[in-house]
C-alpha beads as a LAMMPS data file, in Angstrom:
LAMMPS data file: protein, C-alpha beads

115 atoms
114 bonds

1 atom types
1 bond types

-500.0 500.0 xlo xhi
-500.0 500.0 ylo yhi
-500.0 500.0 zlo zhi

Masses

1 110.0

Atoms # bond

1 1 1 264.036 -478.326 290.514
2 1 1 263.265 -475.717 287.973
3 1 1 259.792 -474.728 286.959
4 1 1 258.950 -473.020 283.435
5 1 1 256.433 -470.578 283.530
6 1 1 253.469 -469.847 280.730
7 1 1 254.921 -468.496 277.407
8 1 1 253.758 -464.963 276.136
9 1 1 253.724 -463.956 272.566
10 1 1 254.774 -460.224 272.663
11 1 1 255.252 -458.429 269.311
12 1 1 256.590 -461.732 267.562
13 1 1 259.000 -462.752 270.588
14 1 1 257.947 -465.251 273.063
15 1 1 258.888 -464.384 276.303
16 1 1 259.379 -467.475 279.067
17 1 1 259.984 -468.018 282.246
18 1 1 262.243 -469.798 284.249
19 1 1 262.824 -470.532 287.799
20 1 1 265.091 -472.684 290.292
21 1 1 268.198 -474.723 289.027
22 1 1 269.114 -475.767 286.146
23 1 1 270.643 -478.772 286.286
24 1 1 270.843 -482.495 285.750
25 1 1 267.725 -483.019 287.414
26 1 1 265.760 -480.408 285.968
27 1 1 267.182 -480.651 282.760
28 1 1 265.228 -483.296 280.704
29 1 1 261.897 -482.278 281.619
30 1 1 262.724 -478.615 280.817
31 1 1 264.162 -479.589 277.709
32 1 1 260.822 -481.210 276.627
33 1 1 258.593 -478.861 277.756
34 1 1 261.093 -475.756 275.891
35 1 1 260.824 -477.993 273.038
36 1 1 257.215 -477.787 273.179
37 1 1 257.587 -474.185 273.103
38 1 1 259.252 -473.871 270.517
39 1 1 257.034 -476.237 268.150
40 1 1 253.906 -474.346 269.340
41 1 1 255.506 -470.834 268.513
42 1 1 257.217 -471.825 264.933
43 1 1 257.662 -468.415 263.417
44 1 1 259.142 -466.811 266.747
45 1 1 262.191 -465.168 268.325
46 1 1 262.441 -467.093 271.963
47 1 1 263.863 -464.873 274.938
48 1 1 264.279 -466.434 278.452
49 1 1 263.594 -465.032 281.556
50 1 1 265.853 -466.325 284.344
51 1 1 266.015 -464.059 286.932
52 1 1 264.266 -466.582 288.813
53 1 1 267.230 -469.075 288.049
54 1 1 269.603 -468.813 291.411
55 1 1 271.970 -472.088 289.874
56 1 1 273.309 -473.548 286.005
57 1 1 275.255 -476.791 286.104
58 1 1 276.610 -478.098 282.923
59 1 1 273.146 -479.779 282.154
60 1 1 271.661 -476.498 282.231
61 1 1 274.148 -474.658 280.169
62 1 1 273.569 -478.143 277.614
63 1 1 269.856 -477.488 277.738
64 1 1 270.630 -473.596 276.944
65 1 1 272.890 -474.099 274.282
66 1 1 270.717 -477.196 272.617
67 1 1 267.949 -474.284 272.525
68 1 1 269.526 -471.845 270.817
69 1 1 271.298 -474.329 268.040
70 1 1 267.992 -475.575 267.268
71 1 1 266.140 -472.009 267.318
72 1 1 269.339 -470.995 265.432
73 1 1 268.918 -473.719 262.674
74 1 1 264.911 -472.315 261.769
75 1 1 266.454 -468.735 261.873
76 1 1 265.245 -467.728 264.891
77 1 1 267.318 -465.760 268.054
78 1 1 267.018 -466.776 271.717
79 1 1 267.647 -464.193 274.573
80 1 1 268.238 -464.673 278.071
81 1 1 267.151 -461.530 280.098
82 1 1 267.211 -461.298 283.507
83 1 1 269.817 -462.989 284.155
84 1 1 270.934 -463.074 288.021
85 1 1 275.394 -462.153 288.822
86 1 1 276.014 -465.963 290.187
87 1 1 274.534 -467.090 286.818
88 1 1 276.074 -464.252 284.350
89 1 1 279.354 -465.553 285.747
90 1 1 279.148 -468.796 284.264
91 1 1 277.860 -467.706 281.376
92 1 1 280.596 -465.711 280.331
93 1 1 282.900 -468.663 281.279
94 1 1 281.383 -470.468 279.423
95 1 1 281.565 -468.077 276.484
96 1 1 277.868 -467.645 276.021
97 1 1 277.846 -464.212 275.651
98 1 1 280.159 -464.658 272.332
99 1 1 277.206 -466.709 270.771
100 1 1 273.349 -464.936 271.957
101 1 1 272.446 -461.847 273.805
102 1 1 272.145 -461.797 277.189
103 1 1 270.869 -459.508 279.475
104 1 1 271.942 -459.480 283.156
105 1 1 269.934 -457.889 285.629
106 1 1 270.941 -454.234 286.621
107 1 1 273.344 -454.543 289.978
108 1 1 271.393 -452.780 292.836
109 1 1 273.500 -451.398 295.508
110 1 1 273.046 -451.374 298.692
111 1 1 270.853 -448.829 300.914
112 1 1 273.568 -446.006 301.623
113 1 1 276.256 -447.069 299.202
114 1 1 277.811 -444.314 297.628
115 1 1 277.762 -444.073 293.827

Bonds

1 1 1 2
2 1 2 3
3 1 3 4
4 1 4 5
5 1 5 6
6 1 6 7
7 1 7 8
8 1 8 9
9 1 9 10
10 1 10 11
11 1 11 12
12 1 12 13
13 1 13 14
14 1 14 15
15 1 15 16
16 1 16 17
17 1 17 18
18 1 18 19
19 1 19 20
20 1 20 21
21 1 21 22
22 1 22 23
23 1 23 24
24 1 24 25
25 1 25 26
26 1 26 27
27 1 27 28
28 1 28 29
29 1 29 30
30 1 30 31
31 1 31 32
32 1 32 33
33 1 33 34
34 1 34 35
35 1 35 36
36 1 36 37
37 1 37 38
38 1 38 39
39 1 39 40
40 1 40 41
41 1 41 42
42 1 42 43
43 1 43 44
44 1 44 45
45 1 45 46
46 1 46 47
47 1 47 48
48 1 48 49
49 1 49 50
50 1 50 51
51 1 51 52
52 1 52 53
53 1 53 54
54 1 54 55
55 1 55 56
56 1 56 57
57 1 57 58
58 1 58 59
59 1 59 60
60 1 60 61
61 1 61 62
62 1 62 63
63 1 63 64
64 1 64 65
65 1 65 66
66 1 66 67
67 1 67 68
68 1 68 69
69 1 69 70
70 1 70 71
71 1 71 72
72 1 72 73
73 1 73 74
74 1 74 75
75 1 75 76
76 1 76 77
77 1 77 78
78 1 78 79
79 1 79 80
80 1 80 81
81 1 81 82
82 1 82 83
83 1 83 84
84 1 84 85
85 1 85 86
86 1 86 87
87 1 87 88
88 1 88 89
89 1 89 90
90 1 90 91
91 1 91 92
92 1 92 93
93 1 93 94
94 1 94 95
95 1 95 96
96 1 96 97
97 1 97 98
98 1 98 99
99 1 99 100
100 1 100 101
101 1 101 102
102 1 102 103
103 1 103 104
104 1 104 105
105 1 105 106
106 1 106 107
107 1 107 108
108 1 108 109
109 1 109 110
110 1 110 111
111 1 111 112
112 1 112 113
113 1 113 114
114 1 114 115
């Protein structure tokens, strides 16, 4: 189950939150509660924190894209930062990253690797 943290207004872009799966279970009441977001924040650019996320079904990627065609619509951007490899991967499957801007976490390497 995914959780959504408190939104924060930061220089006109309200940064939120995520954490868990997204998927068919956690999909509806995330979409309300992003919705309610979004109503209470009018005027603002949205950007999505999901390095918490470890899992996005198709439900997820739904509730993603529904977000940014209705932020979209009011002329408003959403970001996803954070974003962990697993979930980057289907992502860019899924062509996101030809629509919004999304920002993967940096790849740490492993104590000793070389560069």
């Amino acid at each position: 189950m995914a959780r959504l943290g408190r939104p924060e207004l930061d220089d006109g872009v309200v940064m939120v939150a995520l954490a868990g799966t997204l998927d068919l279970a956690a999909a509806r009441g995330l979409r309300e509660q992003l919705d309610d977001v979004l109503d209470r924040f009018p005027r603002s650019d949205v950007a999505l924190d999901l390095s918490g996320v470890d899992f996005v079904d198709s439900s997820g990627l739904g509730l993603l894209l529904g977000r940014f065609r209705r932020l979209k619509a009011s002329g408003r951007a959403l970001r996803l930062v954070g974003v962990r490899e697993s979930v980057d991967k289907v992502l860019r499957l899924s062509g996101f990253h030809g629509i919004m801007e999304i920002d993967p976490l940096p790849r740490v390497e492993p104590p000793g690797a070389q560069p």
